[in-house]
N, C-alpha and C positions, 0 to 999 in steps of 0.2 A: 711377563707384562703384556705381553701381545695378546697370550692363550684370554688372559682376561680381560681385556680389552674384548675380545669378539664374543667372549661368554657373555657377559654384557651388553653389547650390542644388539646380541640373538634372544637375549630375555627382555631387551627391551623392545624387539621388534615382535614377538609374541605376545609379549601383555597389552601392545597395541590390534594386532589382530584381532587378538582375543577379545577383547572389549567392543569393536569392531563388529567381528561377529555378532557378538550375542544382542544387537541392534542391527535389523539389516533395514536400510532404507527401501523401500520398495514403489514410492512415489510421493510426488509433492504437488500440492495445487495453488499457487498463488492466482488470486482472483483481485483487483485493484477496483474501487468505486472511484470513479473521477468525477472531483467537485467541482462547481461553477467558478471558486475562488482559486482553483490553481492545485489544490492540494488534494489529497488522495486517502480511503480510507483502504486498508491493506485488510485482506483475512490469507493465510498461507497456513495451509493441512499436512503435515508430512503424517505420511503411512510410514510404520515399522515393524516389521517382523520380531519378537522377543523370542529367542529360543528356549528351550524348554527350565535350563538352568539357571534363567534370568530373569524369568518374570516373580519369582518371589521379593528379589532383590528389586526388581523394577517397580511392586507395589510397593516396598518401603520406601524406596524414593519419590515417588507420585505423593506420600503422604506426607514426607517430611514437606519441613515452613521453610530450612535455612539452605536449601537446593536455589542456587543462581542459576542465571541460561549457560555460565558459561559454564558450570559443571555437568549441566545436560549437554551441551557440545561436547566435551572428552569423552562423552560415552557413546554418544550417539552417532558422530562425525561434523565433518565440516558444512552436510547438507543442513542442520540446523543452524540458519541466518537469518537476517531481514535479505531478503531479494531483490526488494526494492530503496533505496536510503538517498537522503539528500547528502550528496558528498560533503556539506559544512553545517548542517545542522542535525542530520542524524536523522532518529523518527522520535514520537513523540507517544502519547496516550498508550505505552507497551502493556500488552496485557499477554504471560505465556501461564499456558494450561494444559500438561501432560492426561492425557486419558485413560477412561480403565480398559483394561486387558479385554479383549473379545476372542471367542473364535470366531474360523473360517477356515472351514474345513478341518484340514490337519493339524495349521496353525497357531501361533497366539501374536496377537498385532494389536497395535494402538496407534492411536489419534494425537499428535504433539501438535497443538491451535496455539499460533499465535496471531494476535493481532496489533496494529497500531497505524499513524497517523504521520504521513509523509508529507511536507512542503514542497511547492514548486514541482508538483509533478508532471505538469506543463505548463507553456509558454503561454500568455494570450495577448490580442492583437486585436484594435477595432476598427472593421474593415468599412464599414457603414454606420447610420442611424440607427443604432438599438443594436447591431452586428458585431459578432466575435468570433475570432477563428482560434483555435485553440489547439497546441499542438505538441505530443509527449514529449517529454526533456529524457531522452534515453541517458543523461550522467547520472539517473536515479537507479540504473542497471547494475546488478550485484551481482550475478549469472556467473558460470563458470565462463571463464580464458581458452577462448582455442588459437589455433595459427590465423586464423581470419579476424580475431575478436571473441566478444562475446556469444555465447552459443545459448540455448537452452538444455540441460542438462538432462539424458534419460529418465523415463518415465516422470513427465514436468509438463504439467497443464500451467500453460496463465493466460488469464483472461482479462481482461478492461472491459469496463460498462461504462457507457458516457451518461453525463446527468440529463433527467427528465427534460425532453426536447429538444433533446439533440440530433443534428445530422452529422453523421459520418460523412468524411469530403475524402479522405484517401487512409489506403492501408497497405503496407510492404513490410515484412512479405506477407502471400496470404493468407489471411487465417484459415485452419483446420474446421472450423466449427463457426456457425453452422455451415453447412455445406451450399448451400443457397445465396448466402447473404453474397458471393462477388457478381454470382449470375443478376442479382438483382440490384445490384449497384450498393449496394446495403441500406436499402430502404427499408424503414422502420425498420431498421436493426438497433439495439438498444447494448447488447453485448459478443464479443467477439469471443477465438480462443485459440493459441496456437500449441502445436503439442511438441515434443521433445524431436532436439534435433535442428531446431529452424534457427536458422543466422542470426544475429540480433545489431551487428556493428551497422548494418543499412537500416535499422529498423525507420517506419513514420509512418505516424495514426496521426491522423488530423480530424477536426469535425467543428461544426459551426455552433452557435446559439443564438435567437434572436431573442432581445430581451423586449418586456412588454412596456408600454407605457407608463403604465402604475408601476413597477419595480423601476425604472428610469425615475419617478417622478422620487419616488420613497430613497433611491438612493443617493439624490440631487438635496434631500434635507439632510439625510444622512451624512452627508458630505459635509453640509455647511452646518453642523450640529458638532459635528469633529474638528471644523477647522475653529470655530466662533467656541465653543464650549461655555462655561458659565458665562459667555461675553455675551451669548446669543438672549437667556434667560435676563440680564442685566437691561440689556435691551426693550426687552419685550415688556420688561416689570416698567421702565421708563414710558413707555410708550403710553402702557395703563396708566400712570401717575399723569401724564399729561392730559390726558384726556378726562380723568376724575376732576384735577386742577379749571380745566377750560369748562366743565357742566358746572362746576362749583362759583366761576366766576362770573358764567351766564345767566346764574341762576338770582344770582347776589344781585344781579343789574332788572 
């Protein structure tokens, strides 16, 4: 009973290598667009190695319609995830897209793109007149567990771009990329990047927005257009009737 017990064991711990194998992670890029509303739009590239026995098998799969993500994880590993997730709403707009086979060099590798659409991927706060301070919610961190926390995982670019007009106000730890932007306080820095290996349990990116008049004024009807709803059009049709009403009775005299 033992003998087969560990027969077992040992075949299941090979058909897990094996599959393993023949997918080798070789790098991942999550890159985040951060929106003015809080929420974030995600693009994440894993690079894979396909060995030479598995790329026939890897096209059939890339072609088949009834392949879910999570039967691309059993193959691939556990690096295929969202990286980034709203711990109570998830992500949203998923869109996952395995690629075709290329060399490189020796090799045969592919592109696995996913992208989607995370909420709350910061906090924001109005500090002034027109003024926002806006500043990452790191419980959207999916990153691998070390003894400190969360880490960045070998060969693992991520990157944040803040929205048009933004100031970068602080960033810990420092990014890798570009190399300039701490010397320069990160003026007109628009996108940042850290690369595998950096702590993430301290992390915080903060940055500002001033907003313009005209979007202040346009979001101040927008506002009272949400709150008032068909009450506001009710309104305004009244206001026309009154005023038809009162030319109509001036006119009469």
């Amino acid at each position: 009973m033992k003998y087969a017990l560990l027969v077992l064991a040992l075949s299941v711990l090979a058909l897990t290598q094996f599959s393993y194998a023949s997918y080798t992670v070789t790098h991942l890029n999550v890159t985040a667009q951060l929106n003015k509303n809080t929420s974030a739009y995600v693009n994440e590239v894993l690079t894979v190695k396909v060995s030479n026995d598995s790329v026939k098998q890897y096209t059939t799969n890339r072609l088949a319609l009834n392949l879910t993500l999570s039967t691309w994880q059993s193959l691939v590993g556990p690096m295929l995830v969202q990286h980034l997730v709203n711990p109570v709403r998830g992500v949203y707009n998923f869109r996952f897209l395995p690629g075709a086979i290329f060399k490189n060099g020796t090799g045969n590798y592919a592109y696995l793109l996913m992208s989607y659409d995370v909420a709350n991927a910061t906090n924001v706060q109005q500090t002034g007149p027109r003024a926002f301070k806006y500043s990452f919610n790191t419980n959207i961190f999916n990153f691998e567990h070390g003894v400190s926390g969360e880490v960045l995982p070998a060969n693992t670019t991520f990157t944040l771009i803040v929205p048009s007009g933004a100031v970068i106000t602080s960033v810990y730890p420092v990014p890798d990329a570009p190399v300039s932007a701490f010397t320069t306080g990160y003026s007109n820095i628009t996108r940042v990047s850290w690369f595998y290996g950096e702590p993430l349990s301290t992390f915080t990116f903060t940055f500002t927005l001033q907003e313009s008049i005209e979007t202040e004024v346009m979001n101040f009807f927008s506002g009272v257009n949400r709150a008032l709803g068909y009450g506001l059009y009710i309104i305004i049709a009244l206001v026309i009737l009154g005023l038809i009403v009162y030319i109509y009775v001036k006119a009469g005299r």
